[in-house]
Backbone bond lengths (Angstrom), bond angles and torsions (degrees), N, CA, C in turn:
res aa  C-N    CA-C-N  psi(-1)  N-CA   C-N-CA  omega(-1)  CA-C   N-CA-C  phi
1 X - - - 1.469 - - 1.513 108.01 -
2 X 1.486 116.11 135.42 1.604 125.64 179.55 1.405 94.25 -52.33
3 X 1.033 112.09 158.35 1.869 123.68 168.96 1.949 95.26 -121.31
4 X 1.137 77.29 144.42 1.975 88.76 177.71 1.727 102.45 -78.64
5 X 1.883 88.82 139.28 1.429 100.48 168.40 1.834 118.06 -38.26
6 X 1.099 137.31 135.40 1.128 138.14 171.41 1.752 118.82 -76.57
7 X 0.909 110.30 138.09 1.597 105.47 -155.99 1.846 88.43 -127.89
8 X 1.232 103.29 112.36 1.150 120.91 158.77 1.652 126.92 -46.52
9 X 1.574 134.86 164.34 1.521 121.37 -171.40 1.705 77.50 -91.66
10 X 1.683 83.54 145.57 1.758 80.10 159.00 1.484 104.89 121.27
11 X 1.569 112.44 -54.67 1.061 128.61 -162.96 1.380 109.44 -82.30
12 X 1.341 112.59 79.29 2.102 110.30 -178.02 1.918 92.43 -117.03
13 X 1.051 100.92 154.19 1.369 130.34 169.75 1.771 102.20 -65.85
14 X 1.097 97.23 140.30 1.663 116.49 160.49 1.236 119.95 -22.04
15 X 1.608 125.32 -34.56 1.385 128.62 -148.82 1.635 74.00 -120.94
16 X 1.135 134.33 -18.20 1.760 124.66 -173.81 1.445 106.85 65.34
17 X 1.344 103.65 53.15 1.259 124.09 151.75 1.614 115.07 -135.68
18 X 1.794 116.58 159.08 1.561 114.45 -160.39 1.325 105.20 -85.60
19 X 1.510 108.50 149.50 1.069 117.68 173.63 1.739 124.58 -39.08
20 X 1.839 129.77 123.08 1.699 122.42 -173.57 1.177 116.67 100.26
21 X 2.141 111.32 -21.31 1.256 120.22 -171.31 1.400 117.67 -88.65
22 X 1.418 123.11 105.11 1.296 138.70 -160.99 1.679 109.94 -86.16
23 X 0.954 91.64 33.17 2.167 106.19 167.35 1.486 92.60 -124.17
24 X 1.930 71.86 137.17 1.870 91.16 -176.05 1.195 90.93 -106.77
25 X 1.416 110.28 125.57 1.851 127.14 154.46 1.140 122.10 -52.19
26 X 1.330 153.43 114.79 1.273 146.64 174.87 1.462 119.29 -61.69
27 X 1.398 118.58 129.73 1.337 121.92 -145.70 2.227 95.94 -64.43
28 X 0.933 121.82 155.17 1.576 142.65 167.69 1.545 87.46 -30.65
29 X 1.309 113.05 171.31 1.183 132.72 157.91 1.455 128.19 -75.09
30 X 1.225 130.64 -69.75 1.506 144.80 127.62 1.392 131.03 -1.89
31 X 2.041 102.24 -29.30 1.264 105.10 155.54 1.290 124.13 -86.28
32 X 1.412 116.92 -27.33 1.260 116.47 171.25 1.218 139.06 -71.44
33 X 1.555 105.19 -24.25 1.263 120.72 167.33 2.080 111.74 -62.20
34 X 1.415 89.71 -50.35 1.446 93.02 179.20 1.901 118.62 -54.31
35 X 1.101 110.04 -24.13 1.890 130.04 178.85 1.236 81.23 -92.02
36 X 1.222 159.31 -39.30 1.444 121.56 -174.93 1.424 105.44 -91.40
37 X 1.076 128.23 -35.91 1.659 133.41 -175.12 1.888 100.10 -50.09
38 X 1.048 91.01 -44.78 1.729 104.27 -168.02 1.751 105.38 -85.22
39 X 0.909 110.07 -34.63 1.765 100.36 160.47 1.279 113.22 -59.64
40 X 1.763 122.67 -41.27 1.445 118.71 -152.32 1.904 85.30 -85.74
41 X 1.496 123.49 -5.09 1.319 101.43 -171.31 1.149 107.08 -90.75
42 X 1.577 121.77 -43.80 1.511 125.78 159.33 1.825 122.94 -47.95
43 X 0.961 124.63 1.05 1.493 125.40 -172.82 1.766 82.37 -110.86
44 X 1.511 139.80 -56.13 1.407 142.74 -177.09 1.017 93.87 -62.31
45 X 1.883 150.17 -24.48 1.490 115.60 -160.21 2.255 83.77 -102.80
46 X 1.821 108.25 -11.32 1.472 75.33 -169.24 1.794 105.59 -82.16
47 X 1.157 102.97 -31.42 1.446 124.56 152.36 1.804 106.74 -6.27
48 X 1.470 113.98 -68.35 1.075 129.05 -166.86 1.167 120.33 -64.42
49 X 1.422 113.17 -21.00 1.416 137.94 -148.76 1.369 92.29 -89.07
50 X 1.120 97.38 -53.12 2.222 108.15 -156.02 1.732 93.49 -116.47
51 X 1.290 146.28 80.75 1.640 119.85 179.68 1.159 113.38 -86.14
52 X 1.616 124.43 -22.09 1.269 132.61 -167.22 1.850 86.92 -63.74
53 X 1.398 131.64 -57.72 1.239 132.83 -170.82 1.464 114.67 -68.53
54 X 1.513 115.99 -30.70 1.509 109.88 167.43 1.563 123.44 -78.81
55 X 1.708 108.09 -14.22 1.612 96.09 166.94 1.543 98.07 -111.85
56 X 1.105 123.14 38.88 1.620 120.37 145.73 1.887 100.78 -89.10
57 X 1.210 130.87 -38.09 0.885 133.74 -145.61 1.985 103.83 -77.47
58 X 1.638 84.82 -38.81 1.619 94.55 -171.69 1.844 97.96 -83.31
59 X 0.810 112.19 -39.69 1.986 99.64 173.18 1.151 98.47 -56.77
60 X 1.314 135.36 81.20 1.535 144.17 149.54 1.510 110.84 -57.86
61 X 1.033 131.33 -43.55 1.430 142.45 -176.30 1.438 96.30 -95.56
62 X 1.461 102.77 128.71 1.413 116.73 143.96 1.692 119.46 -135.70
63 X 1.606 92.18 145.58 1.470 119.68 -175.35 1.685 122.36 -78.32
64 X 1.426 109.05 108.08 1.455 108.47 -163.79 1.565 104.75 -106.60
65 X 1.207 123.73 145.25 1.420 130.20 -167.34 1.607 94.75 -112.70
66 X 1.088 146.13 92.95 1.418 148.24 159.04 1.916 89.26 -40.19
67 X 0.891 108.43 151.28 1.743 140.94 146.73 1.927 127.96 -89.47
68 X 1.052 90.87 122.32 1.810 87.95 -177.91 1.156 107.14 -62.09
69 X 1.226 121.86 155.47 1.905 122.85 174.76 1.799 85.70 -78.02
70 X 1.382 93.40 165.69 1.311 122.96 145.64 1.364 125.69 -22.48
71 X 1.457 105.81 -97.41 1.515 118.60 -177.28 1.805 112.08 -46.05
72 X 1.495 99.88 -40.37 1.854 96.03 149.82 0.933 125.22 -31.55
73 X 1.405 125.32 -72.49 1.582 140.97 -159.32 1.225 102.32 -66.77
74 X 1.574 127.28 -29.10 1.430 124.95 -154.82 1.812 104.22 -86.30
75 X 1.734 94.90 -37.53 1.516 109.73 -162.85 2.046 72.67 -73.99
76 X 0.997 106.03 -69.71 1.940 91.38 -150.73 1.777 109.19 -61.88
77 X 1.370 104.17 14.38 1.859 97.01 178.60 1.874 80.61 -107.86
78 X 1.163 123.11 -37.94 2.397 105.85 174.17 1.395 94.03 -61.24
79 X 1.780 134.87 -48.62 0.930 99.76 -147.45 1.778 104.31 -78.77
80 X 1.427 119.69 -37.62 1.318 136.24 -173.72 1.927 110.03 -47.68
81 X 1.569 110.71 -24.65 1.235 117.78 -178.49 1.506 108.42 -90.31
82 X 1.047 112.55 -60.63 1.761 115.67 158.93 1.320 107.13 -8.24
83 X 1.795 119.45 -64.74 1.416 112.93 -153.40 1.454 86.57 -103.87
84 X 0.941 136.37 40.74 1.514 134.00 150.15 1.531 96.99 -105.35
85 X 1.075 129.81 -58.04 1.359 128.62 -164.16 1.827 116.51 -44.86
86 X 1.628 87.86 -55.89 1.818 126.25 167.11 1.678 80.24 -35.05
87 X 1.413 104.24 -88.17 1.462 97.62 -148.20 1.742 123.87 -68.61
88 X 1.330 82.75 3.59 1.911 86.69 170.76 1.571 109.63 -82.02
89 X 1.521 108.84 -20.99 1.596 103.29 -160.61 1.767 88.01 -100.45
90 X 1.635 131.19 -15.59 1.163 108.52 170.57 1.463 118.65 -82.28
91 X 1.442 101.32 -25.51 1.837 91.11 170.70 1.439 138.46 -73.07
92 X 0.982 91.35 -23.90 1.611 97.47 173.16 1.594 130.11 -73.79
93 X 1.633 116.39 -25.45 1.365 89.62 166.77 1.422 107.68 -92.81
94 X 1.469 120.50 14.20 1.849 119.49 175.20 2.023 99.96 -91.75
95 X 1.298 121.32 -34.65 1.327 122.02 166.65 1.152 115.63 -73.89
96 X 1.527 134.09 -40.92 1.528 129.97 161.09 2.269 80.48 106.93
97 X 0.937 114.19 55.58 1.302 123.93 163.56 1.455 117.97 -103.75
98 X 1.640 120.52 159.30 0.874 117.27 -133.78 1.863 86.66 -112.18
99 X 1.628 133.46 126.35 1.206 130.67 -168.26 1.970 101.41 -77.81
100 X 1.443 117.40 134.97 1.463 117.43 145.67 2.015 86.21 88.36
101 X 1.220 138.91 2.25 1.559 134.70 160.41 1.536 97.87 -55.44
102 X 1.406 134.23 -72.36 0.834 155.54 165.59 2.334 109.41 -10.94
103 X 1.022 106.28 -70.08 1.183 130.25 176.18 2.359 106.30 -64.34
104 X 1.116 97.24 -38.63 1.403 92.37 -172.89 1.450 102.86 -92.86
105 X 1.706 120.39 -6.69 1.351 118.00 157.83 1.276 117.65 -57.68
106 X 1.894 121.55 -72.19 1.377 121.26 137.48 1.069 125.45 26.81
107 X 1.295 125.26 -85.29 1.081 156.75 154.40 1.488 131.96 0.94
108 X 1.607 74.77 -73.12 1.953 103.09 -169.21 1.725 99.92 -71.62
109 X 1.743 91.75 -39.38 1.204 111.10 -159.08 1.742 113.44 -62.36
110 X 1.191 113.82 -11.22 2.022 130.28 -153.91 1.909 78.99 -111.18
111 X 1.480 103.64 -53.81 1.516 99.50 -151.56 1.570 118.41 139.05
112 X 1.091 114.01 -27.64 1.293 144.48 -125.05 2.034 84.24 -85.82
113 X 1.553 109.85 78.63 1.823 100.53 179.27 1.434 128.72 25.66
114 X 1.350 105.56 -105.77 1.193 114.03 -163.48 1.537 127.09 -122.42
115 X 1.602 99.08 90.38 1.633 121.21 -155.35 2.061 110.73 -36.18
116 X 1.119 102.68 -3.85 1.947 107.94 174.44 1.179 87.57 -66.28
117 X 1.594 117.67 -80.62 1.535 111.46 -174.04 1.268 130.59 -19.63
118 X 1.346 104.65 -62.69 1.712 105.22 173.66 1.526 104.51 -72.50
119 X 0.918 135.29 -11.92 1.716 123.60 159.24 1.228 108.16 -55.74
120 X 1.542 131.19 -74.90 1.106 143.53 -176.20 1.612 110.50 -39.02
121 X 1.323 110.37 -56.40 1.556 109.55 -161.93 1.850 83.50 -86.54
122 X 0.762 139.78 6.03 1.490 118.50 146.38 1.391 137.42 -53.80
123 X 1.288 90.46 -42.62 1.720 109.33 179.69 1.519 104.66 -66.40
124 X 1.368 93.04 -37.10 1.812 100.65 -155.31 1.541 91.56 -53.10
125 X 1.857 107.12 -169.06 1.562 111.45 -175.32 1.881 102.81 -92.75
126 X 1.460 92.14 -1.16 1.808 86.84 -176.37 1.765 99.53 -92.93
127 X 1.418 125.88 -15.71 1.732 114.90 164.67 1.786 98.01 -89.57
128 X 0.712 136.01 -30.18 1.712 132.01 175.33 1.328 88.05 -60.86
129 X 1.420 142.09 -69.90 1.246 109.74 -173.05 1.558 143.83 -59.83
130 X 1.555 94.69 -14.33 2.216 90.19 172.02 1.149 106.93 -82.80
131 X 1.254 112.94 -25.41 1.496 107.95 179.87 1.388 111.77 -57.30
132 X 1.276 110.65 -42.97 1.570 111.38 -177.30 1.325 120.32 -78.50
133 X 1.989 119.79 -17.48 0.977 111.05 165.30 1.541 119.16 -65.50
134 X 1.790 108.69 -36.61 1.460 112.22 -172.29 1.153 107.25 -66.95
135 X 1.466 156.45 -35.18 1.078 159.78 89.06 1.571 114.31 29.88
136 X 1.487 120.28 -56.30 1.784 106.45 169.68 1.393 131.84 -81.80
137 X 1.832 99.01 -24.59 1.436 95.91 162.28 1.719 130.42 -82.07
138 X 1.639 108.35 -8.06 1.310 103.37 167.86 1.331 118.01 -82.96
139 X 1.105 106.68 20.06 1.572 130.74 -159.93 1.660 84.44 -110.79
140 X 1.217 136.15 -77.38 1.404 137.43 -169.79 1.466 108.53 -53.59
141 X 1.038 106.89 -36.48 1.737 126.97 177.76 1.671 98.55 -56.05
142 X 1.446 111.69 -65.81 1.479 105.80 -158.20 2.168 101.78 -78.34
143 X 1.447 112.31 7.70 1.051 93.86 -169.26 1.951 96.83 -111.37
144 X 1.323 103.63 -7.09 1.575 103.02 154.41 1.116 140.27 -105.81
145 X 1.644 111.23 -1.21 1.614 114.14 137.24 1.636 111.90 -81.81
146 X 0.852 136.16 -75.79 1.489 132.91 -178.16 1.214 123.15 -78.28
147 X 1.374 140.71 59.63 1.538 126.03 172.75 1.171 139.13 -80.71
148 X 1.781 91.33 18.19 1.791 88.01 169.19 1.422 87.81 -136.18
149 X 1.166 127.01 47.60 1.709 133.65 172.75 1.624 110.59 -47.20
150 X 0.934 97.50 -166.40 1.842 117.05 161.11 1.677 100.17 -164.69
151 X 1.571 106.48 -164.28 1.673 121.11 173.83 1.324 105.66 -54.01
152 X 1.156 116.88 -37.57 1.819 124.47 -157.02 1.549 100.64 -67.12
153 X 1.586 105.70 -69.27 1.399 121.77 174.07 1.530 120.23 -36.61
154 X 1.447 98.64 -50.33 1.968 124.54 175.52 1.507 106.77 -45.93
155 X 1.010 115.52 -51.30 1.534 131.36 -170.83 1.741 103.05 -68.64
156 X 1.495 109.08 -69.59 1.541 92.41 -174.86 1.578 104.20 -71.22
157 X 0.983 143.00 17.13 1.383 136.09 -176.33 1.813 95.35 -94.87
158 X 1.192 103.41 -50.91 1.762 114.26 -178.73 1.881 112.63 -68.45
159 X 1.362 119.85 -11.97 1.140 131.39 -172.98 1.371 97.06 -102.91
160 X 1.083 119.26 -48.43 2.186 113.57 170.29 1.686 82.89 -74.35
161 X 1.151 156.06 -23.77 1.612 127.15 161.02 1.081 107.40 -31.95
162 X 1.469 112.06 -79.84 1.239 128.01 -168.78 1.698 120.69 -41.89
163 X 1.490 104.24 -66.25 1.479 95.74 173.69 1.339 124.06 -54.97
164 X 1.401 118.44 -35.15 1.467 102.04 168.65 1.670 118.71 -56.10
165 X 0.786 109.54 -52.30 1.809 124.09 -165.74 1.434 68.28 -59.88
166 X 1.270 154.18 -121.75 1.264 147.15 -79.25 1.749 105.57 -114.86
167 X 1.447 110.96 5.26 1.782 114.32 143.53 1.197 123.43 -121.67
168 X 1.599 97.77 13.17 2.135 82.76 177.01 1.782 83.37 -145.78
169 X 1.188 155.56 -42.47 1.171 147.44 171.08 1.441 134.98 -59.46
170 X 1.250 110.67 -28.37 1.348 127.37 -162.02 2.045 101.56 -99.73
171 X 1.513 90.07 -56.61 1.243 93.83 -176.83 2.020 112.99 -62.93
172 X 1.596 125.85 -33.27 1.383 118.41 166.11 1.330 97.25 -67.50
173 X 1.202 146.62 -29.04 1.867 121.28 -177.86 1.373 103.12 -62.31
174 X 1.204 121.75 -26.47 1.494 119.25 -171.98 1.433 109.51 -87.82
175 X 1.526 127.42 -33.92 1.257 134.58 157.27 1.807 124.30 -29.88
176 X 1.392 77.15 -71.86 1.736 99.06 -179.88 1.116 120.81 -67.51
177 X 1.186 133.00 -33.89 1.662 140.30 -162.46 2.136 94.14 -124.83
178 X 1.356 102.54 -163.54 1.273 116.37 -156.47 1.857 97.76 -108.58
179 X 1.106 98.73 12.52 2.223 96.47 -161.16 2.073 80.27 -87.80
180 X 1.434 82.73 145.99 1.294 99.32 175.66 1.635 117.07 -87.89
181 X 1.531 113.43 165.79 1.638 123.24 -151.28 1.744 87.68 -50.12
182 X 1.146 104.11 146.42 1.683 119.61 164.05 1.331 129.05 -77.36
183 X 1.550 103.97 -23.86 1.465 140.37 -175.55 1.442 114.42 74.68
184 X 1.387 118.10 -137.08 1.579 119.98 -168.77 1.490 107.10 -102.14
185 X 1.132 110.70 106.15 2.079 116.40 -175.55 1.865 100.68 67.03
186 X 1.565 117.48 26.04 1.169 93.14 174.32 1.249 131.23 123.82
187 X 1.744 95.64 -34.04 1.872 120.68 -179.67 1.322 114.95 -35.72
188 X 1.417 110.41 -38.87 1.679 119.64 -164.67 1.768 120.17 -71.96
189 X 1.815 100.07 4.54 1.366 95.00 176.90 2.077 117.47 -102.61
190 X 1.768 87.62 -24.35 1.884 99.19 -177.02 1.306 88.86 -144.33
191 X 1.342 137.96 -0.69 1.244 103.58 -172.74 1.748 95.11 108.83
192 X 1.662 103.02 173.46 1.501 99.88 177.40 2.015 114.98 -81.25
193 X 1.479 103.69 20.85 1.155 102.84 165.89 1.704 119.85 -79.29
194 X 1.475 92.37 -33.12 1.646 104.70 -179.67 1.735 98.91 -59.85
195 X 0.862 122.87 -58.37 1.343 142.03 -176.90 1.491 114.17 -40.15
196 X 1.606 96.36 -41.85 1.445 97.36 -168.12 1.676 108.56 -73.14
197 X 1.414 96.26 -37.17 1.983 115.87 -175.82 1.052 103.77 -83.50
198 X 1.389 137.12 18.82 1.534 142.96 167.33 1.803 87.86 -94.10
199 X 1.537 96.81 -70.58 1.200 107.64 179.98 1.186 123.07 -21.65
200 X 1.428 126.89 -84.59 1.346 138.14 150.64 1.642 125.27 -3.37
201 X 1.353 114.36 -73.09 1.039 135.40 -161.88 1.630 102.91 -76.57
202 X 1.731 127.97 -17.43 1.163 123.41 171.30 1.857 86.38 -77.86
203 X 1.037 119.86 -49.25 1.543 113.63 -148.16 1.802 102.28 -55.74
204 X 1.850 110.89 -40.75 1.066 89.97 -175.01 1.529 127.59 -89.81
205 X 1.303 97.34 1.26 1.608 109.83 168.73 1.768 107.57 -68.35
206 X 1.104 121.66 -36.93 1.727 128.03 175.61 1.627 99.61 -81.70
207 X 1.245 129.14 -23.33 1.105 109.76 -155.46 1.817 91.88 -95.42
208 X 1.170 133.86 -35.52 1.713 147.90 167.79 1.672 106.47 -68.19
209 X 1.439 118.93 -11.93 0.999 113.08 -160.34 1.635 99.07 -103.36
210 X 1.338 102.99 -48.37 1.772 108.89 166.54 1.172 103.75 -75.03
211 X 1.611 156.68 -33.92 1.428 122.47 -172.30 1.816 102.94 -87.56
212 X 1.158 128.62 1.79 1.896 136.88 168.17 1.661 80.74 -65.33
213 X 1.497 114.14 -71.37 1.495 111.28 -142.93 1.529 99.70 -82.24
214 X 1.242 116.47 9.85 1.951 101.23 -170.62 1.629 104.21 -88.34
215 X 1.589 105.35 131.33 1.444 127.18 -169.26 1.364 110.75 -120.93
216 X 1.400 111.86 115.01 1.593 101.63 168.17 1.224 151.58 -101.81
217 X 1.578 115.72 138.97 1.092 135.39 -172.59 2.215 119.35 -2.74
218 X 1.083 93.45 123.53 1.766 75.23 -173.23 1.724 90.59 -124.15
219 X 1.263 99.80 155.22 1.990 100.31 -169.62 1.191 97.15 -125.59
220 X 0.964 131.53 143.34 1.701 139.39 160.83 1.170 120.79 -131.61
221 X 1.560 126.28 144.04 1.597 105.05 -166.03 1.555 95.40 -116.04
């Protein structure tokens, strides 16, 4: 029978195990720590190398904004105009404003004879309807600046309505046609009461108009 190599004191392997002995020692502690310290430094220097590609890596999540359809936008710009209209006809006899000034500006402002007429056919269902058209396209408008709005957004979106219409719209009807000055945001029809129920009545048209269209956030990683 072979006899085993004789192994002198002293003589241990690296891992401190005997020479032939086919059990692996599990490396020290201190060594392992040192193999992980030194991986995490090589992963920070490739890191360093490329960052544009290492903070692509960590945005795991991305934030997707859905878009409202159409026929959305259309139904919440009738319904959002509706309650503008509503609330123009409840403020005014609580402000003491003056009904159909508004409409015979219009009016004066096109050419269009004798501004009663266009009072009258305001009321009718053929001025309820531009209103509601102007009303669906500020509707398409607010859903390609803001399409992931809410009420908040809705509101100042309907409040720059207003100021536009009543420093750059109002004042060329009066330019072009025969309707007299509108004044400042409007004043020139009741006073700053008119102004104020302009005011109003954009806010709650933006404010019904962004919580119809508000969509939420969907994440996917």
């Amino acid at each position: 029978m072979r006899r085993p190599p004789e192994v002198q004191p002293g003589r241990l392997r690296s891992d401190g195990c005997l020479p032939g002995d086919r059990r692996v020692r599990p490396r020290p502690v201190w060594l392992r720590r040192r193999l992980v310290m030194l991986a995490k430094s090589r992963a920070a220097g490739r890191a360093g190398a490329n960052p544009t590609r290492s903070r692509a890596k960590e945005l795991t999540v991305v934030s997707r904004v859905p878009t409202a359809s159409t026929p959305r936008v259309v139904t919440a710009g009738l319904i959002a105009g509706l309650v503008q209209i509503a609330t123009v006809y409840v403020l005014q006899p609580i402000l003491g404003t003056q009904r159909g000034v508004f409409s015979r500006f219009v009016a004066d402002g096109l050419g269009i004879g004798d501004g009663r007429i266009m009072a009258q056919a305001a009321m009718s269902a053929g001025g309820l309807a531009a209103l509601l058209v102007a009303a669906v396209l500020w509707a398409l408008v607010y859903r390609a600046i803001a399409p992931a709005g809410n009420a908040v957004t809705g509101m100042a979106f309907g409040l720059a309505v207003w100021v536009a219409g009543a420093l750059v719209v109002l004042p060329l009807l009066s330019a072009v046609g025969a309707a007299p000055s509108p004044g400042f945001l409007g004043t020139g029809f009741s006073g700053a009461r008119s102004a104020l129920v302009a005011a109003i009545a954009h806010l709650v048209y933006g404010g019904v108009l962004g919580g119809l269209l508000a969509v939420p956030r969907q994440a996917e990683v």
